[in-house]
N, C-alpha and C positions, 0 to 999 in steps of 0.2 A: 377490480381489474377486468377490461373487457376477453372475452373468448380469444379473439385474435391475438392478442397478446400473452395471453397464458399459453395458448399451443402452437404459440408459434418456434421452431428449436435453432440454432443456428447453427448448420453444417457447412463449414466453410472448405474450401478443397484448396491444396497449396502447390503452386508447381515448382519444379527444381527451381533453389537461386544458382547461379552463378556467384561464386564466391568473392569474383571479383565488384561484384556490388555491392561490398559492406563500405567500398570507399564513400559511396553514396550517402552509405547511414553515417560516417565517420566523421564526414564534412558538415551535417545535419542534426548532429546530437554528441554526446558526454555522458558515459558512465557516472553514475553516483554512486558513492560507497556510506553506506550509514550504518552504524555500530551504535548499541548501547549495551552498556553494563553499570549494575545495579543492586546494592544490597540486600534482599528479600525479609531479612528477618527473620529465618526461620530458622530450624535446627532439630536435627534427630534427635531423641531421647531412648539413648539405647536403653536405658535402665526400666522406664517406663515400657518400650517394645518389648523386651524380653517379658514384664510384668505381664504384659495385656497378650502375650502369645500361651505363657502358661497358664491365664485365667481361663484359654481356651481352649487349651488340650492342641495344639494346633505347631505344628514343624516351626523351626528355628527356620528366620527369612521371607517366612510369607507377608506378617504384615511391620508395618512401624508404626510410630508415633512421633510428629510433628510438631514440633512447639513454637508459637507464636510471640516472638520475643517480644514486638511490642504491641501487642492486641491494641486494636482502637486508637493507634496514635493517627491522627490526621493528618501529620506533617507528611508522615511514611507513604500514606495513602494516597496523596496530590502528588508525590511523585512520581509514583507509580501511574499513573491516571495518565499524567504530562506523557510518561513513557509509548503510553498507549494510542495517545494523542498522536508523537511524534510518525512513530511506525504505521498507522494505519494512513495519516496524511502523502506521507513518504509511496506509499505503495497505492495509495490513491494516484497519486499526479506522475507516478513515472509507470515504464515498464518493461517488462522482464526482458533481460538478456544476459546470459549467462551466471555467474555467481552474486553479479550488483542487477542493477536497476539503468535504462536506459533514459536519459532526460532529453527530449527535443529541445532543441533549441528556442523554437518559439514558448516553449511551455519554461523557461526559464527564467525571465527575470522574475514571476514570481511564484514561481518554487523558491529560487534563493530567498527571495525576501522573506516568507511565511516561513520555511523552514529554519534560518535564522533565529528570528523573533522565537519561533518555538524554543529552541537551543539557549537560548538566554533565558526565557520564563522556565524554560527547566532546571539551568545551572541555579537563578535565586531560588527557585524549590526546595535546590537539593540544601544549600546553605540555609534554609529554613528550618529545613530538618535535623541540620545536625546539629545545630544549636537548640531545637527540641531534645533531640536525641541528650544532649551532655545533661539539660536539666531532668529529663526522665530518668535516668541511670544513677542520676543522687539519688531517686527517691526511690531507692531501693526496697524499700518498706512497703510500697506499692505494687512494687513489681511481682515481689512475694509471695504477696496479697492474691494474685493474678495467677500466677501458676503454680503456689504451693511449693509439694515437695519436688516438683520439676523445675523449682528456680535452681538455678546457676549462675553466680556475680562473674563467672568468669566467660558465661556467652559473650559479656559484654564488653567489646574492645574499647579502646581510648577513642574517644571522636576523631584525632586525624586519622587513623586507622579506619574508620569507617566510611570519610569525606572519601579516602585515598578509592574506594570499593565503587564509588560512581562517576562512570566517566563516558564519554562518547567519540565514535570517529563520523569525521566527516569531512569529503572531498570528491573532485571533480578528476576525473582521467579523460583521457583518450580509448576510444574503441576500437579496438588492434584488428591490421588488416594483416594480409598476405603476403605484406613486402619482407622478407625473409631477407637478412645481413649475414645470419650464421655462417660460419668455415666449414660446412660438414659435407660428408662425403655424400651423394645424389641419392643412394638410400636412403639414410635417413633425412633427408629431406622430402624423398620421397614419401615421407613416412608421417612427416610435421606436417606437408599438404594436402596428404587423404584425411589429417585429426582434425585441422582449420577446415575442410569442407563438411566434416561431420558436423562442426562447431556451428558453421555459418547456418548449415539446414535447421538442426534443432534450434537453434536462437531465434531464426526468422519464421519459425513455424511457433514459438510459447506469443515472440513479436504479436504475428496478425491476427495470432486467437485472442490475445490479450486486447487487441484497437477494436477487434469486431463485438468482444463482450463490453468494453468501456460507452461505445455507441451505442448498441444494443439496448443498455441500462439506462443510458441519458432519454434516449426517445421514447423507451417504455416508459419511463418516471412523466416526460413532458405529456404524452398521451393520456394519461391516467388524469396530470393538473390541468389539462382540459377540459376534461371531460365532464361540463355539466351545461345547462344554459339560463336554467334560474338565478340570478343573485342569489337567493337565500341560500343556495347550494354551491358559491363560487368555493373553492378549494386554491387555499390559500401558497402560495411559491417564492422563492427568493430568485434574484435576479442571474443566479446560475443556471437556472432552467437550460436559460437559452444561452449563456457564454460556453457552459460545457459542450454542449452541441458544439458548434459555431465553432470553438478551442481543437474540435478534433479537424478542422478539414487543413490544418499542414501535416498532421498529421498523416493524412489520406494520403498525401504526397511523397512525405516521408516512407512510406509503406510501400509504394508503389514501385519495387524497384525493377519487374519487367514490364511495364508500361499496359499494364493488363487493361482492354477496354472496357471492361465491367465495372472494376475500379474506379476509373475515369468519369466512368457516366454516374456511378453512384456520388460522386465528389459535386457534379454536378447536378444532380439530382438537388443533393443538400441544399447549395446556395441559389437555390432557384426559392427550394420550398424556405427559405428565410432570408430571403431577401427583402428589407427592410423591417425584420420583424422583431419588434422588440418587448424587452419584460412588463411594461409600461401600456402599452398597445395591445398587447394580449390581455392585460386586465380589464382595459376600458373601453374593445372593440368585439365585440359578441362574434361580429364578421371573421373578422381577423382569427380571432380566434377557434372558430369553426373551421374556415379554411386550412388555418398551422396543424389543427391534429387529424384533419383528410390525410395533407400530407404525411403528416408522420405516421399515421398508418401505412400507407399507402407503400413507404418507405422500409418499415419496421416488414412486410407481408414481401418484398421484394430482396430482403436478406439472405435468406434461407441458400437462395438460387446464386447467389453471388459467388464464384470462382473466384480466389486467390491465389 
């Protein structure tokens, strides 16, 4: 990684919103709510704890013992994994506003689509594994074998009891503004509109730190798969390089919701410096390709100063 880019830090500075600007965001994006829940497999073994606390002389409560009810099953493990999948994706492609996740609009149709797909390869997962699970739990003999005197037939519930233990939520809302219907008395109304202007600040302040680190990362990643000029040393990229980039500037717009002109000119900034630049062209243009990571230096070192 080059020096500019290692020290380079991004101090972004945020002025009041107006709270009457989340209509902005509200017409421009959709809360997502994503949930999972999921069997672990695990289980305390008091008997064993207490065991391993007096082998050490050592206070009732300090430590336990964990039992892995299905060591090594693979079924258990790809769903897990799927699980990991789902939630890192999730918090990849949206961003933070209050208790969920805020999804632009233009970043939508395929969010839906891949998070979908994901939600489907996970539920066959999960039925994969419990139909492992019902055949491991015959073979109680094994399982035995596995943890000894810490086996217990009765960790093990019936399979629909188990299936019931993986589940997920997922859905789209609305982004609640200021338009207030309540019957209540101007105090506490008073009271509901100083909490929504608390609300509006801290969300649009996790918001812009959240678009300026998302950018931030995309151009520093881009800069870096640039960076060579020998073939023998080309450094190889997928075609996100440049969509992630490119994906943020409604973003930019999105964000922008006092028409800040720093803002503005960095929005333009961007589509200048990729303008006509594609994943294809940066492989097989040396030119091109020297020039795309001038600018995204150039880009990346003019962050810092950038007022929000």
């Amino acid at each position: 990684m080059n020096e500019l880019l290692s020290s380079t830090v991004l101090t972004p500075v945020m002025e009041a919103i107006d709270p009457a600007t989340v209509v902005n965001i509200a017409t421009a994006a959709s809360l997502v709510d994503v949930g999972i829940g999921e069997w672990r497999a695990r289980k305390t073994d008091k008997f064993a704890s207490a065991a391993m606390i007096a082998a050490n002389n050592a206070e009732t409560g300090v430590a336990s013992v964990h039992k892995d009810l299905l060591a090594g099953c693979a079924e258990l493990s790809a769903v897990h994994k799927m699980t990991s999948k789902i939630r890192q994706y999730h918090q990849a492609h949206t961003l933070p506003w209050g208790m969920n996740n805020l999804l632009p609009t233009a970043w939508y149709p395929d969010y839906h689509r891949d998070i979908t797909g994901m939600f489907a390869q996970w539920e066959t997962k999960v039925d994969e594994f419990v139909a492992a699970y019902e055949w491991q739990v015959a073979q109680q003999t094994v399982l035995a074998n596995k943890l000894g005197d810490m086996f217990d037939p009765n960790d093990y519930p019936p399979a629909d009891t188990i299936r019931r233990k993986f589940y997920y939520r997922f859905g789209y809302f609305a982004v609640p503004t200021n338009d207030w219907r309540l019957q209540i008395g101007q105090e506490s109304m008073d009271q509901l509109t100083e909490q929504f202007d608390t609300y509006v600040q801290d969300n649009f302040h996790s918001l812009f730190q959240s678009v300026w680190k998302k950018l931030y990362a995309y151009l520093e990643n881009m800069s870096y798969r640039l960076d060579y000029v020998d073939p023998k040393d080309k450094r190889k990229f997928h075609d996100t390089l440049v969509s992630n980039v490119t994906g943020m500037f409604p973003i930019l717009d999105l964000c922008n919701v006092t028409g800040d002109s720093q803002m503005s000119a960095m929005k333009l900034k961007l589509e200048d410096a990729f303008y006509c630049v594609t994943p294809d062209a940066l492989r097989d243009d040396a030119y091109m390709r020297k020039e795309t990571k001038r600018k995204v230096d150039d880009i990346i070192a003019s962050l810092p100063s950038l007022d929000i």
